[in-house]
C-alpha positions in Angstrom: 33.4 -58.6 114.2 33.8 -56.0 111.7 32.0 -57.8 108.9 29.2 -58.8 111.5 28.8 -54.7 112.6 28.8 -54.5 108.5 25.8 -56.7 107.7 23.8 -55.8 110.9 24.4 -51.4 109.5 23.1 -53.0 106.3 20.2 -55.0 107.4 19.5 -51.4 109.0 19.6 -49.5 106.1 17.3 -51.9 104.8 14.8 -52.3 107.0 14.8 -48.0 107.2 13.6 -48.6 103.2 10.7 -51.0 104.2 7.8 -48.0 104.5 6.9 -48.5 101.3 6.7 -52.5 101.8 3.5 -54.4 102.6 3.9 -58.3 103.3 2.0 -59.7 99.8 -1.1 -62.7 101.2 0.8 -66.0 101.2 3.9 -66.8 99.8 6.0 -63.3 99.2 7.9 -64.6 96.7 5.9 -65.3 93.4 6.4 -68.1 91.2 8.2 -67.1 87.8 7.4 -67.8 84.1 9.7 -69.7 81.5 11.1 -66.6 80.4 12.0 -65.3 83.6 13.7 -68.2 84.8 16.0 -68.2 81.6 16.9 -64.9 82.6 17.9 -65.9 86.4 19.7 -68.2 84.9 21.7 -66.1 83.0 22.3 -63.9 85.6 24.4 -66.8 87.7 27.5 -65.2 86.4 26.6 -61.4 86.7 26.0 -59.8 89.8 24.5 -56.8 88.5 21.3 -58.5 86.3 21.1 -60.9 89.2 20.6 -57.9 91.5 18.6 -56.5 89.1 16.2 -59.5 88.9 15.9 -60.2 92.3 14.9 -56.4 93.6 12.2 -56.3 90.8 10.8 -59.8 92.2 10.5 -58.0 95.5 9.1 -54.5 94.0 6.9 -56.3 92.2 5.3 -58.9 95.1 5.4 -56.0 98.2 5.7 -52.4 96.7 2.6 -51.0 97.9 1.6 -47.8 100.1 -1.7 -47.1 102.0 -3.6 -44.8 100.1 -1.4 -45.1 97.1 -2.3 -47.7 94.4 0.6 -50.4 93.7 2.6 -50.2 90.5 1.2 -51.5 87.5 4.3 -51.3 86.0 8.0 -51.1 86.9 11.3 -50.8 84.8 15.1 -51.1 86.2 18.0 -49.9 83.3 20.9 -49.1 84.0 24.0 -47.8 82.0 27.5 -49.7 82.9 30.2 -47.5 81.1 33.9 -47.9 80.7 35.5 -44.5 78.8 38.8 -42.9 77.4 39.6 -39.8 77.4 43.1 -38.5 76.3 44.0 -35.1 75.0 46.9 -33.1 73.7 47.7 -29.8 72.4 51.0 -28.2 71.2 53.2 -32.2 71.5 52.2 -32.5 74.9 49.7 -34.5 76.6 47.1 -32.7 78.7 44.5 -35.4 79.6 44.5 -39.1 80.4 41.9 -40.7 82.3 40.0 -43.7 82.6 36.7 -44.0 84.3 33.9 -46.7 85.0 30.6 -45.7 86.7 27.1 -47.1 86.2 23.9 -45.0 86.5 20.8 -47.1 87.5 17.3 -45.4 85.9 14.0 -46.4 87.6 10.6 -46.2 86.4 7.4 -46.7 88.5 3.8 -46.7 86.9 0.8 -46.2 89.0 -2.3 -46.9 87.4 -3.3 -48.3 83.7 -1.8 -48.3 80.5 -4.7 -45.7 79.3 -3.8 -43.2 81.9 -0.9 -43.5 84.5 1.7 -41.3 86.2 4.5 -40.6 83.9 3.8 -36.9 84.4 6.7 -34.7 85.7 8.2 -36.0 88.3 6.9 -39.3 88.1 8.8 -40.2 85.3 11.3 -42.2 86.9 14.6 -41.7 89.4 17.8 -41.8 88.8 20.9 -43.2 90.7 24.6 -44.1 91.0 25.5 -48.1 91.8 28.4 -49.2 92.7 31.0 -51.1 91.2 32.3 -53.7 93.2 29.1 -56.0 92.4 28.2 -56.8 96.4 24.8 -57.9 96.0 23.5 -56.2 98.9 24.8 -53.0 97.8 23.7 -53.3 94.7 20.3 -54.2 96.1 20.0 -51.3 98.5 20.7 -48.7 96.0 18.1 -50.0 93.9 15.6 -50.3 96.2 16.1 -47.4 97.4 15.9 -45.7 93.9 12.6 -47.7 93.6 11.3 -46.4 97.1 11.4 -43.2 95.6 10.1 -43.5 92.5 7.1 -45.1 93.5 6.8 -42.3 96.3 6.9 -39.8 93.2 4.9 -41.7 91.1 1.9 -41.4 93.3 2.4 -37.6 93.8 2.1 -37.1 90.3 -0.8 -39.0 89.4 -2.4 -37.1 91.5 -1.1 -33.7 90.1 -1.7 -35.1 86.5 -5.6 -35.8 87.4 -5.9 -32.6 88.5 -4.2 -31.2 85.5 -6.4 -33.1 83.0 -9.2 -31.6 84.7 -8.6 -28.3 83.3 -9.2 -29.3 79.8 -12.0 -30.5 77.7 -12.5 -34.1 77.3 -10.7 -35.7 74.7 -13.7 -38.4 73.1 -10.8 -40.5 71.2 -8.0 -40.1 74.0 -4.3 -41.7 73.7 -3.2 -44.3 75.8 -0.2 -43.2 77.9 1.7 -46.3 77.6 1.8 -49.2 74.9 1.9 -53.3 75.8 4.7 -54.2 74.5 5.6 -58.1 74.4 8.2 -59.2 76.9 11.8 -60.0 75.3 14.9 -61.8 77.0 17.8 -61.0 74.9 21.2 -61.7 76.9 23.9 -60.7 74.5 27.8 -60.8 76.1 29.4 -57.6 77.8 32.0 -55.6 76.0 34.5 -53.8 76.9 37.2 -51.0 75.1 40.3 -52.3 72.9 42.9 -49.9 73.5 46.6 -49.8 73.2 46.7 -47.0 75.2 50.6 -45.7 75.0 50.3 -45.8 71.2 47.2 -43.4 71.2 49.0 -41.3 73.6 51.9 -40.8 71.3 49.7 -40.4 67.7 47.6 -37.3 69.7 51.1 -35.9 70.8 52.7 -36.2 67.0 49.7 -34.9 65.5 49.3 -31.9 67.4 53.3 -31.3 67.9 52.9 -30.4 63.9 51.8 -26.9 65.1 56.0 -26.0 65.1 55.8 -26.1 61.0 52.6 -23.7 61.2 54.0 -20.4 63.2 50.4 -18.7 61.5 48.5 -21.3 63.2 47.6 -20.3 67.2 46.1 -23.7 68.3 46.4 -27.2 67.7 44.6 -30.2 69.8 43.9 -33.9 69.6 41.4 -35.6 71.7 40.7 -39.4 71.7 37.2 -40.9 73.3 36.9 -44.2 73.6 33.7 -46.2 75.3 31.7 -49.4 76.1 29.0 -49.7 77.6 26.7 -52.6 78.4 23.1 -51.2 78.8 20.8 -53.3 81.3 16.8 -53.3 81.1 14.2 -55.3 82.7 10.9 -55.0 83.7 8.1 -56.5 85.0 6.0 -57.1 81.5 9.1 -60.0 81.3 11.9 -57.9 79.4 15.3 -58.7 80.6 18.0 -57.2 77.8 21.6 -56.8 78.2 23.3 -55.4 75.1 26.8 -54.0 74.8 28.1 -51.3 71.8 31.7 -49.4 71.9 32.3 -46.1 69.9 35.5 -45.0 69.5 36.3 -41.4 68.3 39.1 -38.7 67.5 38.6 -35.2 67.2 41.1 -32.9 65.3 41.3 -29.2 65.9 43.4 -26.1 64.9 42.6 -22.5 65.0 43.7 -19.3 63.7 43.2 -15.6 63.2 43.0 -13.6 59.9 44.6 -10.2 59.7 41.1 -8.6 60.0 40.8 -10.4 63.6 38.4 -13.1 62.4 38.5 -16.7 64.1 39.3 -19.5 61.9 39.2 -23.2 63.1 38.3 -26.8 61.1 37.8 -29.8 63.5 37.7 -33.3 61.2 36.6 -36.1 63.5 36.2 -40.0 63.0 33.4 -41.8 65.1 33.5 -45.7 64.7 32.3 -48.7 66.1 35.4 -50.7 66.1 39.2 -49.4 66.6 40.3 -51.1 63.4 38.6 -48.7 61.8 39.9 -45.0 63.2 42.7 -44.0 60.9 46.5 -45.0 60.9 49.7 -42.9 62.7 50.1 -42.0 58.9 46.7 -41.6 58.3 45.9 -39.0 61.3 49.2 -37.2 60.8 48.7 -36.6 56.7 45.0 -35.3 57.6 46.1 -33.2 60.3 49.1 -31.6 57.7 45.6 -31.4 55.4 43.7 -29.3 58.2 46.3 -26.8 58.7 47.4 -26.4 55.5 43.4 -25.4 55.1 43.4 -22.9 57.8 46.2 -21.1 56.5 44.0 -21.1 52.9 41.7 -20.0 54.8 43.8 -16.7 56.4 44.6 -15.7 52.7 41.0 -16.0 51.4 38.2 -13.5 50.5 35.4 -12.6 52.5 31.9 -13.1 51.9 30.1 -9.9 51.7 27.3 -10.1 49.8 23.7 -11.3 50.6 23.6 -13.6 48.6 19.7 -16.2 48.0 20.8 -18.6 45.2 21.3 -22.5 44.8 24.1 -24.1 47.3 25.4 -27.4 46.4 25.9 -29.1 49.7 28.5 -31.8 49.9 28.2 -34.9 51.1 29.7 -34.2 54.7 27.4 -30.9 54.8 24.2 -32.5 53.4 24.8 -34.9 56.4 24.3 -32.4 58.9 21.1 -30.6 56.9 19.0 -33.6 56.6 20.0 -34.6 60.9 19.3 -31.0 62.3 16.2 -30.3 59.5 14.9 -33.5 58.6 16.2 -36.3 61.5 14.8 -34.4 64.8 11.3 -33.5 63.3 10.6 -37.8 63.0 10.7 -38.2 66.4 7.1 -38.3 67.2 7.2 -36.8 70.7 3.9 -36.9 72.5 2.6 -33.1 73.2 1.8 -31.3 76.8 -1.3 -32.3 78.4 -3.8 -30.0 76.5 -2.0 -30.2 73.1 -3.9 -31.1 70.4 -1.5 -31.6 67.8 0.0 -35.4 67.2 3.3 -34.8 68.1 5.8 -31.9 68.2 8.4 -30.5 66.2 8.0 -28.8 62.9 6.5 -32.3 61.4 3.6 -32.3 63.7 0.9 -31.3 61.1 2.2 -33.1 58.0 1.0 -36.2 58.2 0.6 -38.0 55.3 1.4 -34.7 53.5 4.2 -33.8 50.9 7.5 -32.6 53.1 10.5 -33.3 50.4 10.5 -33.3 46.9 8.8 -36.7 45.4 12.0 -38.2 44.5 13.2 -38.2 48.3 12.6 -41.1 50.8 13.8 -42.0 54.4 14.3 -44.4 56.1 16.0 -45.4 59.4 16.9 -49.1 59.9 18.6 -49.0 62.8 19.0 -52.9 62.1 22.3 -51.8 59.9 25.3 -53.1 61.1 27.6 -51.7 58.1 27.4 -49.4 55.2 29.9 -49.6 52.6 32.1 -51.8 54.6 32.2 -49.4 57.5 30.7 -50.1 60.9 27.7 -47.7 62.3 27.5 -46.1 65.6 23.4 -45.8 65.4 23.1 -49.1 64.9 20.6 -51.5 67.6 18.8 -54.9 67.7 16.8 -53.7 70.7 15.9 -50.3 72.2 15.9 -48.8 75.5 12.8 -50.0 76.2 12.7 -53.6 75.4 11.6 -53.1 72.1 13.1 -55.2 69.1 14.5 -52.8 66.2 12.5 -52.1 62.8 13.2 -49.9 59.7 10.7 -47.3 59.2 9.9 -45.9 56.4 9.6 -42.4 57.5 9.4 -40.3 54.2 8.2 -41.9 50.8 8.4 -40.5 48.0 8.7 -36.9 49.2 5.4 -38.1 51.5 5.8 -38.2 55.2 4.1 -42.0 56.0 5.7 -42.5 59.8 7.0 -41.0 62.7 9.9 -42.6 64.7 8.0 -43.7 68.0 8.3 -45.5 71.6 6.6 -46.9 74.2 4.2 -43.1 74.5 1.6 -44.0 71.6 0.8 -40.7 69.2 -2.7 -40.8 67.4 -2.6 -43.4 64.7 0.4 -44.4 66.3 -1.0 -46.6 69.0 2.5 -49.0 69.4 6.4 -48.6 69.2 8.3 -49.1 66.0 11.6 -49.9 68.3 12.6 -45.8 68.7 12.7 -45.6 72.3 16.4 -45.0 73.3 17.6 -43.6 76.3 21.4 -41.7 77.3 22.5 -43.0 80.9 20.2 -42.1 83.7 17.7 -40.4 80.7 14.3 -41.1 80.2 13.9 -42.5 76.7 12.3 -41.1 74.1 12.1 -41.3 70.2 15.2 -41.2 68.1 16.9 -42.6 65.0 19.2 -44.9 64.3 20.6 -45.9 60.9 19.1 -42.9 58.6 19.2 -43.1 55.3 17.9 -41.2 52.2 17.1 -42.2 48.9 16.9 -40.9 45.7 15.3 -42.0 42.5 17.0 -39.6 41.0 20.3 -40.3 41.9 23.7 -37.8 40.6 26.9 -38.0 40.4 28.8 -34.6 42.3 30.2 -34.3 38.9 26.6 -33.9 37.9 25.3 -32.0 40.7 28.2 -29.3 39.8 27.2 -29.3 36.7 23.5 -28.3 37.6 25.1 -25.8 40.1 26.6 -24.1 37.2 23.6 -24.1 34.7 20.9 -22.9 37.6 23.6 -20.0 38.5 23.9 -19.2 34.6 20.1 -19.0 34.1 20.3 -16.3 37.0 22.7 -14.3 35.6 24.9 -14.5 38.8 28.8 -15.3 37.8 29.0 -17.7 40.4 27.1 -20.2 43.2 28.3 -21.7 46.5 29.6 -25.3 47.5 29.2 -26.1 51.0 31.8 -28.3 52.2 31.3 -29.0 55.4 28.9 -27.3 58.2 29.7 -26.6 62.4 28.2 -24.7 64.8 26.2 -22.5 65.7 23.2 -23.2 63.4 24.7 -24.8 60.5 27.4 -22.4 59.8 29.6 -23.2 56.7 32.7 -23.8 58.0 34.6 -24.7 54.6 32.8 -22.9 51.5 34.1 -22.5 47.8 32.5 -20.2 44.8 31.8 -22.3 42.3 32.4 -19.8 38.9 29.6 -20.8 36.3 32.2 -19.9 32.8 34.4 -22.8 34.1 33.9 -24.5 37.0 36.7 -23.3 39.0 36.4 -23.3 42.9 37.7 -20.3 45.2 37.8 -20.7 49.0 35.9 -18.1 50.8 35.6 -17.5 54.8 33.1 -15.5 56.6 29.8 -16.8 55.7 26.6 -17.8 57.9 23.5 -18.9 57.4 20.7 -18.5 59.0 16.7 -18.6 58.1 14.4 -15.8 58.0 10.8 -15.5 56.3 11.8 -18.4 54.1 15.2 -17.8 53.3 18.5 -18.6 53.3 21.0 -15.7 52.1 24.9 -16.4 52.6 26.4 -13.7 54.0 24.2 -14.9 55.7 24.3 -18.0 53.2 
């Protein structure tokens, strides 16, 4: 009796959604194309695509309002994620959880691929599913996450038409939306690799190394571990289903100087596989490594000066300059209704113009599965919006040639290049993968030292800088050395910042 009261509140609940359903003429349900039906077949075993599939076959044949044009375009993806989180501080566990949760995404568009309603708050609903894969609860969420975005949708056409309005005619407008052809790619699910009890006791053994460093006031481990299987379908004929797992540590340990000044160095390792994080032995000799720093770090000078002169960035630190100044300002972004410019950010004029020196290039190949026999977290074969990867050649020769790009077309940019990624219950947007620059000039760090030292000679200063690595707020040095131009010797130095102002870069603020 139970289970009967249980179908009937369903078949309720339901029916309560069907205001946004007219009957389609004839047969409701429509026939399918070759592609499709490969996907239904693959969905036999997993209730969540098969859910999937069969509420887009019923958006797409009977979503339709009076007054309200029906969806030219609809798009279901949703995020299943498994995670690990452990942390301790001091020898002692403080954290240790396990969660699983999947966040659904839905898009509606009203209208054409020239001009539709992706406009504020048509651009798509979010929603929790659950877990426990009952079809009809899977398919109630999502309709109901439909209902409303279509409801939204039509609203903001509306609003977006009335925006446009306001401005003068563009005579070579953009489309809002790029065809894209339709992919099934079915990959298998993951899911994490964890021997739990051993992480437990490496994060209390690394951090119960604080009893050999009485200067030393904090000392934490965290561990995050996750897998998740990324659904996406839509009604062009995309069905994807892709899993990735990223494991990472984070170290951390802080101190104070005698002067009051906060100290703190945080190493972290972000892989793709758990083979790859470091050993027991490994973690514990670079955790000795990190204190043993901070406590350098007590003892050390202070920058004082204002200091503009050449920096030699290492490797770790010219990582962070070329993602924060370089990485974000590729993602071709489309502007606010009225903008003229291409895109946004601080690349949006320089097409085709000179941005880096002429023996610089990027690209980002988010095709990359390894570099150097270690496995990459940005790496894809398909984006968030059904999109197969591609390397870009972004910057040539110091030349900026391409913007990283969706499904929103840019002027001269009228299709994806496979940069459409999305976070869980995010719209997506452009954003690299794999980056990578080149040089055809290529140095040694010996070398690069070694031109350190002569520019800082021809200035008459006695010595330059060496950023180690960089941390926040705004690129802040976190571990920087004086490089002396007479010998080459390093000194450790605390204190500095950098910041930007009227074209430079002084170090104390560096």
């Amino acid at each position: 009796m139970k289970a009967v009261h249980r179908n009937l509140a369903v078949a309720l609940a339901l029916a309560s959604c069907a205001l946004s359903l007219r009957a389609a003429s004839g047969d409701s349900k429509p026939a399918l194309d070759p592609a499709m039906v490969a996907a239904h077949a693959a969905a036999k075993s997993d209730a969540l695509l098969d859910a999937l599939l069969t509420e887009l076959d019923r958006s797409r044949a009977q979503l339709k309002m009076d007054q309200v044009q029906a969806p030219y375009f609809i798009e279901y993806r949703v995020h299943d994620v498994e995670d690990y989180n452990a942390e301790a501080a001091f020898g002692a566990l403080r954290d240790n959880q396990h969660s699983h949760y999947r966040v659904l995404r839905v898009i509606v568009r009203i209208g054409d691929y020239k001009q539709d309603s992706f406009y504020a708050r048509g651009q798509g609903e979010s929603s929790i599913l659950p877990l426990d894969n009952d079809s009809i609860a899977l398919r109630h969420q999502i309709w109901l996450a439909t209902d409303e975005a279509y409801k939204d949708a039509g609203q903001a056409l509306a609003e977006k038409q009335a925006e446009l309005k306001r401005y003068t005619t563009d005579t070579n407008p953009v489309d809002d939306f790029a065809k894209s052809p339709p992919l099934i790619a079915v990959e298998p699910t993951v899911s994490l690799k964890l021997d739990e009890a051993s992480w437990k006791k490496t994060l209390e053994d690394v951090t119960n190394l604080y009893r050999r460093y009485p200067d030393v006031q904090s000392v934490s481990a965290s561990a995050h571990f996750s897998a998740v299987n990324e659904y996406l379908i839509n009604t062009e004929g995309t069905v994807t289903r892709c899993g990735k797992t990223a494991y990472s540590v984070l170290l951390n340990g802080s101190a104070q100087a005698a002067d009051g000044m906060r100290l703190s160095r945080s190493p972290a390792y972000v892989v793709a596989r758990v083979e790859e994080l470091p050993s027991h032995e490994a973690l514990m000799a670079d955790a000795r490594k990190m204190l043993d720093t901070i406590v350098a770090l007590q003892k050390a000078p202070i920058v004082e000066e204002e200091y503009r002169g050449p920096v030699l960035f290492s490797a770790d630190a010219a990582d962070d300059i070329v993602a924060s100044l370089i990485g974000q300002n590729l993602e071709g972004r489309k502007p606010q209704l009225g903008r003229p410019n291409r895109t946004t950010g601080a690349f949006a004029t320089s097409y085709k113009a000179r941005v880096l020196p002429n023996f610089l290039s990027i690209i980002d190949d988010p095709t990359m599965n390894d570099f150097q026999g270690k496995s990459l977290i940005g790496n894809y074969m398909f984006d968030s919006e059904g999109v197969k990867a591609q390397p870009v050649d972004a910057i040539q020769n110091g030349i900026l040639t391409n913007y990283l790009i969706g499904r929103q077309p840019l002027r001269d940019f009228p299709v994806s290049n496979g940069h459409g990624r999305a976070a869980a219950g995010m719209t997506a947007g452009p954003n690299p993968g794999v980056l990578l620059l080149k040089s055809s000039e290529p140095q040694s760090p010996g070398d690069l030292k070694k031109k350190l030292m002569e520019m800082v000679k021809d200035q008459g200063r006695p010595y330059g800088y060496r950023v180690e690595t960089l941390g926040q707020p705004g690129n802040t040095p976190r571990l920087l050395y004086r490089v002396y131009a007479n010998d080459g010797h390093e000194e450790l130095v605390r204190g500095s910042r950098r910041y930007s102002h009227h074209g430079h870069q002084p170090l104390a603020a560096l």
